[in-house]
N, C-alpha and C positions, 0 to 999 in steps of 0.2 A: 587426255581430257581437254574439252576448249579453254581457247586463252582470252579473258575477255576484257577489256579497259572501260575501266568506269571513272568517267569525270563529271566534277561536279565539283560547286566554291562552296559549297556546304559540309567542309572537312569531318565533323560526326558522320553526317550522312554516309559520307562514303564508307569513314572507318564502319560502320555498320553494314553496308552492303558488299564490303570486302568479304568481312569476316564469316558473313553468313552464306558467300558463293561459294568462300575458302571449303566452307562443310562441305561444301556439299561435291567437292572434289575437280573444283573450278582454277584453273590458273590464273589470279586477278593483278592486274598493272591496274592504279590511278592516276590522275590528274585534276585539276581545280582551277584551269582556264579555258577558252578558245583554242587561244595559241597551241598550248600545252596538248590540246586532244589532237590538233592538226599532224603535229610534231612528232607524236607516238606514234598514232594512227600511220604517217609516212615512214617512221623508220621499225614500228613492230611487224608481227604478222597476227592479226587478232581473227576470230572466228566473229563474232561481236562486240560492238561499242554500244554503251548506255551513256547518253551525253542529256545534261541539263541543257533547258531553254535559253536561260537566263544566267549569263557569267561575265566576267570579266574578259578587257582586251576587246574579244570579239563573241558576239553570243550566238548558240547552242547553232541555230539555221545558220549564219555565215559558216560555222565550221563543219557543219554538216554539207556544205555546195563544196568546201573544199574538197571535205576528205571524196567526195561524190564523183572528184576530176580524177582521181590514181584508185578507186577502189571501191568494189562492191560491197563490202563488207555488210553483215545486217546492221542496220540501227535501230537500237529505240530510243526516242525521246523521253525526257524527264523532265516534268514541268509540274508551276503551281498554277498553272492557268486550263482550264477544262473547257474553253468555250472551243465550237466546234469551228471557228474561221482560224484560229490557229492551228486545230490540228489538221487542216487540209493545207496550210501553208508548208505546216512541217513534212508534207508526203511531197508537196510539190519543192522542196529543197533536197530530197531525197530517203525520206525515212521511211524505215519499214514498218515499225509499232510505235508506240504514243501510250504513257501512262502519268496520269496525275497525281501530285503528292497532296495529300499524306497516302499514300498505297500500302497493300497488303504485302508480305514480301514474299507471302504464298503466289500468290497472283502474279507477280514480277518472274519468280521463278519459274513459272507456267509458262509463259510468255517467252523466256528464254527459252526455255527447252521447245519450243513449239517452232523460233526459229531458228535456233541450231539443228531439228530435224529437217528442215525445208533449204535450208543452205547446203556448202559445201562441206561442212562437218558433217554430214549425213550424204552426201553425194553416193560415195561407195556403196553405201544399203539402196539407192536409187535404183530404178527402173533403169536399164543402160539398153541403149540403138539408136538413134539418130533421128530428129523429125523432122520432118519436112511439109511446108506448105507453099510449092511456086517458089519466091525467092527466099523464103522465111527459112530459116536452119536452127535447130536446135538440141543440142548433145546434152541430154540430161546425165552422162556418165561424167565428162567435163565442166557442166555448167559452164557452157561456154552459146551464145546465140550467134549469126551472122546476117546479112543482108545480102543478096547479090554477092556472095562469097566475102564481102567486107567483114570484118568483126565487130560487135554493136555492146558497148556494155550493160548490161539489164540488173537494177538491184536484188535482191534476194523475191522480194515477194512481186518484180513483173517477172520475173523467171518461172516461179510458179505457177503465177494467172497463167502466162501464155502456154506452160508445158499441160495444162487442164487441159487448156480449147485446142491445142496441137493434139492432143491424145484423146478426143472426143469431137470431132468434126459433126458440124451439122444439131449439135446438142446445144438448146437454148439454156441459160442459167443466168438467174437473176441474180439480182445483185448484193441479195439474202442469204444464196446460194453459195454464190462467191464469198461471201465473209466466212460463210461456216465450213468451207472446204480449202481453201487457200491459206485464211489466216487463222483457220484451228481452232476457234472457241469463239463464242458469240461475242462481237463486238459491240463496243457501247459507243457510239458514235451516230457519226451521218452516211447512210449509202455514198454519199458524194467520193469517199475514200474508193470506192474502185473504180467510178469515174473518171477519176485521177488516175489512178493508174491505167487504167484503158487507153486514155489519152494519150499518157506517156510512151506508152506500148506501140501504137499508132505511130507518133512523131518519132518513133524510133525503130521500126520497122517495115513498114508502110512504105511503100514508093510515093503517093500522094495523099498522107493523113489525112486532106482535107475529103477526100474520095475512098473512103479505107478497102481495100479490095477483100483482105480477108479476116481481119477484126469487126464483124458486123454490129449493128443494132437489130435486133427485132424489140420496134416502138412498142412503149408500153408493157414490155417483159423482160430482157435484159440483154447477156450480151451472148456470141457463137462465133465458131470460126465458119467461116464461109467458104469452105473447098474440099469440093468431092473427092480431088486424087490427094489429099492427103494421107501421108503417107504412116504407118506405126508400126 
């Protein structure tokens, strides 16, 4: 079963969120700093971290860029703040989900499972062959992406967006579309969240983001890969 670390300076809180993974047949490590998620996060092997906003030492986004330099791992955030320019901060520091407290812990559950299936805890049940666009590489058996044969790290949910539009060339999908097939259950946010991630996608596999060769727009509708000898 996945091994997940959940920090947070809210000691109840956790002890609650422990207990209740515990059921459900979850391996759970804690913490209740910055520091302290960095620390595990570097010396454990986690499927997912669930990290507060707001901690001590250093908060939720500074440890989240960290862990972001050694590790793909998923994250979700955990905050009491819901307004929607932090939660595009927190995707642009690295994170993959975002939920505000007081939350359901039905709902958190879901969420985890949603990205444990799209990660490498689920890799194995993946679609396995190799994809390719021009320099674009991607081994959905691996989870592994490349550039020009370099190696590129991609967090959990750009790995997905891009394995979409790698395995559906020329197929336009908004950005409605992308929420409810990539991140698994209607999101309560701003479109802006795959923006971001398109972005990052781009600056990270793109030979000229500023010019994207095969990450396109079509204005007004959403996003597509743009190459006919793609290969699946």
């Amino acid at each position: 079963m996945a091994k997940i670390l959940v920090v947070d300076d809210e000691r109840v809180l956790v002890k609650g969120i422990k207990f209740n993974l515990e059921n459900e047949g979850y391996q759970v490590e804690v913490g209740f700093d910055g520091e302290e998620a960095v620390e595990k996060a570097r010396e454990g092997s986690f499927d997912l971290i669930l990290l507060d906003l707001m901690m001590p030492k250093i908060d939720g986004l500074q440890a989240c860029m960290r862990i972001r330099e050694f590790s793909t791992v998923p994250i979700i955030m955990l905050t009491a703040r819901g307004e929607d320019t932090d939660k595009i901060i927190g995707f642009e520091y690295g994170a993959d989900d975002y939920i505000t407290k007081p939350f359901n812990l039905l709902e958190l559950k879901a969420r985890i499972r949603a990205l444990l299936r799209r990660s490498g805890v689920a890799a194995q049940n993946a679609k396995t062959g190799v994809l390719t666009a021009g320099h674009i590489t991607l081994d959905p058996g691996e989870r592994s992406a490349r550039r020009d044969g370099t190696p590129v790290e991609l967090t959990a949910k750009e790995f997905d967006l891009m394995e979409l539009l790698l395995r559906n060339p020329g197929r336009v999908y908004s950005r409605e579309n992308l929420l409810n097939v990539v991140w698994g259950y209607e999101y309560i946010g701003d479109y802006r969240t795959v923006d971001v991630h398109v972005r990052r996608l781009r600056e990270k596999l793109e030979l000229d983001p500023a010019n994207p060769q095969y990450i396109r727009t079509k204005w007004g509708v959403g996003y597509y890969l743009a190459n006919p000898d793609a290969q699946r």
